[in-house]
C-alpha positions as CSV (number, residue, x, y, z in Angstrom):
1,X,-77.2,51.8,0.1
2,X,-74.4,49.9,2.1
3,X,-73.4,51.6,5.1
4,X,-69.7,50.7,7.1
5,X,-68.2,52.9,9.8
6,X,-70.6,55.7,9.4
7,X,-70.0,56.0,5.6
8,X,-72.8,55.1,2.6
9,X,-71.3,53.2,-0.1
10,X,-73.8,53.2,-3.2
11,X,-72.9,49.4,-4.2
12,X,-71.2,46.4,-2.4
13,X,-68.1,47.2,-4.6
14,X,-67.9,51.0,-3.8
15,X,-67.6,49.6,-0.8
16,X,-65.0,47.0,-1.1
17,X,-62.6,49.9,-3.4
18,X,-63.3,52.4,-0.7
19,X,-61.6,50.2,2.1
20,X,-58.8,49.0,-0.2
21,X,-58.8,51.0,-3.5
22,X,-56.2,53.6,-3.9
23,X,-52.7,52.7,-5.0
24,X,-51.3,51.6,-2.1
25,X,-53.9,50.0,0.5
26,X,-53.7,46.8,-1.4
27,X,-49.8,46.8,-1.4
28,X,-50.3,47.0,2.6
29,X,-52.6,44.0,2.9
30,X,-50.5,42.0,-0.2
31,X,-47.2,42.1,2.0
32,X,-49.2,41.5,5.3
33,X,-50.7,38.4,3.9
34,X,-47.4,36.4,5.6
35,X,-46.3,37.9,7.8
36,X,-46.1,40.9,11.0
37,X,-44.1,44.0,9.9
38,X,-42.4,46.5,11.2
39,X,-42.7,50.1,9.4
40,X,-39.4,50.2,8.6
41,X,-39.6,46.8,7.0
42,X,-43.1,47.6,5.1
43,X,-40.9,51.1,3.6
44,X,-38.6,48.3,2.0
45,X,-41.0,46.2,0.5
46,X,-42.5,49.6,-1.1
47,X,-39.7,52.0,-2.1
48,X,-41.3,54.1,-4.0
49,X,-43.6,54.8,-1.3
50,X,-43.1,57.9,0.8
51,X,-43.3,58.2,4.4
52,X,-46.1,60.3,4.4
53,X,-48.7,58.2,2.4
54,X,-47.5,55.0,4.2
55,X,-48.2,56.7,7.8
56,X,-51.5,57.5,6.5
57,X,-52.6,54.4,4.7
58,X,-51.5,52.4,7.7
59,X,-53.4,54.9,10.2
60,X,-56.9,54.3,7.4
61,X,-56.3,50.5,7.5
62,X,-56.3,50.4,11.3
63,X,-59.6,53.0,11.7
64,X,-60.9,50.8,9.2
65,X,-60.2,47.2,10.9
66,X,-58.1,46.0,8.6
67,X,-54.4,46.3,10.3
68,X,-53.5,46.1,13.4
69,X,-50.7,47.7,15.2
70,X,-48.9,46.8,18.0
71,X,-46.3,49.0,19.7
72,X,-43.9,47.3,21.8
73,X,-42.5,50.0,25.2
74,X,-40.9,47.6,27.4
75,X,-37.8,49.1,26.4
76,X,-35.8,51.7,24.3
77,X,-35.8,52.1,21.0
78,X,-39.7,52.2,20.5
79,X,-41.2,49.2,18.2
80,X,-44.3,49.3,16.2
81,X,-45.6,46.1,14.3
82,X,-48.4,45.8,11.7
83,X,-50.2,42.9,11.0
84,X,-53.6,42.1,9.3
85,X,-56.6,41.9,11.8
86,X,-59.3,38.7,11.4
87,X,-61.1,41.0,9.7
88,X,-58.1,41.8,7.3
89,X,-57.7,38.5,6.5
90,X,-60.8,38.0,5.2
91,X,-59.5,40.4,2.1
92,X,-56.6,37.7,1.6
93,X,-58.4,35.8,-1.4
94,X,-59.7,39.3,-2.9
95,X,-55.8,40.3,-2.5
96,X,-54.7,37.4,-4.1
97,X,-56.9,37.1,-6.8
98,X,-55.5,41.0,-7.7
99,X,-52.0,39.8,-7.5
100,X,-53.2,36.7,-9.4
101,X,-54.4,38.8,-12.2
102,X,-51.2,41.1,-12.2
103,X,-49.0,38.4,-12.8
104,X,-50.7,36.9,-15.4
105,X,-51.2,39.9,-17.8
106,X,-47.3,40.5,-17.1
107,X,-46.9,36.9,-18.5
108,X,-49.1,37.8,-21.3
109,X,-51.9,35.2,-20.3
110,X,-55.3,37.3,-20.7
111,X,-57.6,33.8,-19.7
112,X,-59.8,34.0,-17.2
113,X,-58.1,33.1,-13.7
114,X,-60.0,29.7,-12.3
């Protein structure tokens, strides 16, 4: 038994899926690999995304360690900033290797990725 935040995960990789699987944490992470984003900015990278989900995968993410957010109230209108913690960036590679994968069963190439 693997235990994180107060939850048991049966396996390492129950773990893993729990933090990132669904269908959209590992969008998050994949276009916070760059760079800091603004929600706003994040809804345009994911269209088909709706307000609602994104709010709470963001709020998950951040219980979880894996985003960061930064709000900015020096001055009118508020801004809010998301960007991957030290901890989130150690998921870069896992991320990668996803989007790795993606792209080459979308080019038809089933090898194995090296």
């Amino acid at each position: 038994m693997y235990k994180f935040k107060g939850k048991e995960y049966p396996c390492c990789a129950s773990l893993t899926m729990g933090l990132i699987g669904g269908k959209w944490k590992t969008v998050i992470i994949f276009h916070l690999i760059d760079k800091t984003l603004r929600y706003n900015e994040l809804r345009k990278e994911m269209p088909t995304v709706t307000e609602r989900t994104l709010s709470l995968q963001l709020k998950t993410l951040e219980e979880d360690g894996i985003v960061k957010r930064k709000v900015y109230t020096s001055k009118p209108p508020l801004k809010v900033e998301y960007s991957l913690t030290d901890f989130g960036k150690t998921l870069i590679p896992v991320v990668q290797s996803i989007a790795d994968w993606g792209v080459n069963v979308v080019e038809g190439k089933r090898e194995i990725i090296k």
